[in-house]
N, C-alpha and C positions, 0 to 999 in steps of 0.2 A: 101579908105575903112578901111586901118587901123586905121586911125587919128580915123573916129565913132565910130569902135570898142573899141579903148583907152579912149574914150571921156565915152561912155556906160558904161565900166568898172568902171572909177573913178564916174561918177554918182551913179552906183548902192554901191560904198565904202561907198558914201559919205550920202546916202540915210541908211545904216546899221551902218554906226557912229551915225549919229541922232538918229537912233532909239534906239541906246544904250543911250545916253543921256537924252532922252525922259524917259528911265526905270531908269536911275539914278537919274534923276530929283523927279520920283513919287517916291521915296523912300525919297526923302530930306524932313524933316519935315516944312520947311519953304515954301512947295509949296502949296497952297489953295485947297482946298478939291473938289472946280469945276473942276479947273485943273488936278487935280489926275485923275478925271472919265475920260475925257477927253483924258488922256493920255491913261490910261487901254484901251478906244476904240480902238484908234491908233494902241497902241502895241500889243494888243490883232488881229487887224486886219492884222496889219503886218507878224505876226509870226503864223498866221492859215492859216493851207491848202486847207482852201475855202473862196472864192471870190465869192463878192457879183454878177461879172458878171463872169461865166465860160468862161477859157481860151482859151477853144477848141471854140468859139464862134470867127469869123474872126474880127479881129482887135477892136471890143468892148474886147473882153475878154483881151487885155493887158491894154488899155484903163484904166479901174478903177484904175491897178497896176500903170501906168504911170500917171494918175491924181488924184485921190483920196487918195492915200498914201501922196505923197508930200504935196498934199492940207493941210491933216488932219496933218504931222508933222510941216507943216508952222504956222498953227492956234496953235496947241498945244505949240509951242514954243512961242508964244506969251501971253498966258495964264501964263506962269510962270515968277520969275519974276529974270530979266539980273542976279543976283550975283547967282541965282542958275543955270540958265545955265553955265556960267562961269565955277563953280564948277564943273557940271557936266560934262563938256566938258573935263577940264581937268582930271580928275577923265576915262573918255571915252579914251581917247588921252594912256593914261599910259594902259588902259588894252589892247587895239588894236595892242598896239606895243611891249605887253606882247606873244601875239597872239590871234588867233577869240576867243571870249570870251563863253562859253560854260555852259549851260544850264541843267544840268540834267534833275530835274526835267520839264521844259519845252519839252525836248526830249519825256520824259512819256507820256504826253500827249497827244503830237502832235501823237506819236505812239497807244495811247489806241484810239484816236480819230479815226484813221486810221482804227485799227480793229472792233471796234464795226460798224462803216459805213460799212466793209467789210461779218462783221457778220449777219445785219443788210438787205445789198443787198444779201445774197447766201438764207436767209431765206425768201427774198420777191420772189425771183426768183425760190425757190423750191416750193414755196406756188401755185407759176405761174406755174408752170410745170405739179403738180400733179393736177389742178383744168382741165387741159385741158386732 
């Protein structure tokens, strides 16, 4: 049980390496402007707190996280081309071992996101309350 567990662990590192790569790579100006979108999907889907299939959904809802992330960072890294992964990588490798690489602005977001869905449900739910 523990070996899965360590095995999970390092996948899931090794799945948030990439994806750091992948936002370093769409910032290189030598990556082709398909690719960029491409990769915006990816990272965009990686780093939002909603999922195409809901979690709380038995075993579909990890499903997407477990295939459709990987999926989409394997195609995405092929879209770009080897000397900027390379870069990228190493460029990933020094900020990782700097520590987690951290996002302000990202943070905002994911947090305004958070509230206005929250804002969003208390006014659907008081609309429902007082119509009954």
């Amino acid at each position: 049980m523990k070996k899965l567990a360590a095995r999970w662990k390092a996948t899931i590192t090794h799945l948030k390496s990439e994806t750091l790569v992948l936002y370093l790579a769409y910032q290189d100006a030598r990556t082709p402007w398909a690719a960029r979108f491409f990769v915006a999907l990816v990272v965009g889907y990686a780093l939002s707190p909603i999922d195409l299939i809901p979690d709380f959904i038995p075993l579909l809802g990890l499903l997407d996280d477990a295939l459709l992330l990987p999926l989409g960072l394997w195609v995405a890294l092929r879209l770009i081309p080897e000397e900027v992964i390379r870069d990228a990588r190493a460029e990933a490798a020094l900020r990782m071992a700097e520590g987690r690489p951290v996002s302000r602005l990202g943070a905002v977001l994911v947090l305004a996101l958070w509230i206005l869905g929250i804002v969003l449900a208390g006014g659907w739910l008081a609309e429902q309350l007082t119509v009954q």
